[in-house]
C-alpha positions in Angstrom: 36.6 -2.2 13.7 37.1 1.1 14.4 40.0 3.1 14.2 41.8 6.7 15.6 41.8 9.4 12.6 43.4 12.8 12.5 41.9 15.3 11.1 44.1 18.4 10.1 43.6 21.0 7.8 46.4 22.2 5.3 47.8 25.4 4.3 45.0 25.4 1.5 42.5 24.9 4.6 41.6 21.0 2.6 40.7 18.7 5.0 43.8 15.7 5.8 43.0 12.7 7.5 45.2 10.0 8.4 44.7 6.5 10.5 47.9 6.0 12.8 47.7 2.4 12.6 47.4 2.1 9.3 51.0 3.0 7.6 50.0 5.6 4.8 46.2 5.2 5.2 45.7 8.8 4.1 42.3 11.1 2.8 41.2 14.2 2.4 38.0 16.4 1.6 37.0 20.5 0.8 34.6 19.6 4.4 35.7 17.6 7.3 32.6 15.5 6.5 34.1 15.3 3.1 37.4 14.1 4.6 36.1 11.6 7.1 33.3 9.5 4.5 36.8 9.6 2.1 39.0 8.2 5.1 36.2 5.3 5.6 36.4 4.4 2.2 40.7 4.4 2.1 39.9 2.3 5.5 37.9 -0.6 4.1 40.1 -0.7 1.0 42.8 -0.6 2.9 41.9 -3.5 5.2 40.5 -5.7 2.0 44.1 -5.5 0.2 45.2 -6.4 3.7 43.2 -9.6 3.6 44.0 -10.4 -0.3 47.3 -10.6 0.4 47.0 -12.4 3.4 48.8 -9.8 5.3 47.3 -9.5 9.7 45.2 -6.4 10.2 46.6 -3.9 12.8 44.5 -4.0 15.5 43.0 -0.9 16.3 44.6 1.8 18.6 42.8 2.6 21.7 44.0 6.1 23.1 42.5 8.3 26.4 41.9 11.7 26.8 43.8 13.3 29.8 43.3 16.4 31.1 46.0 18.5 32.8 45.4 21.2 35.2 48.2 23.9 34.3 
């Protein structure tokens, strides 16, 4: 699956990512690579305790990119 992940940077300038779909699915890292192989890991943990539990799996969300002429 894949999924949507913010990346923004604190006031320490660390690396935060978060999935949307996934309620408190957050990461970080010092690098946005850093951040995002940490994310992928929360991800996949996330979705196995998911499945343990027997709990459904958000599905992923799918989102566009508009651009607006101002």
């Amino acid at each position: 699956m894949q999924y949507r992940v913010l990346i923004e940077t604190d006031e320490d300038g660390v690396f935060v990512a978060e999935v949307p779909a996934l309620p408190g699915c957050i990461s970080q890292g010092q690098t946005r690579t850093e951040a995002i192989a940490n994310i992928k890991e929360a991800i996949a943990a996330y979705v196995e305790s998911l499945q343990k539990h027997g709990e459904p799996i958000p599905p992923p969300v799918s989102e566009e990119v508009v651009e607006v002429n101002l």
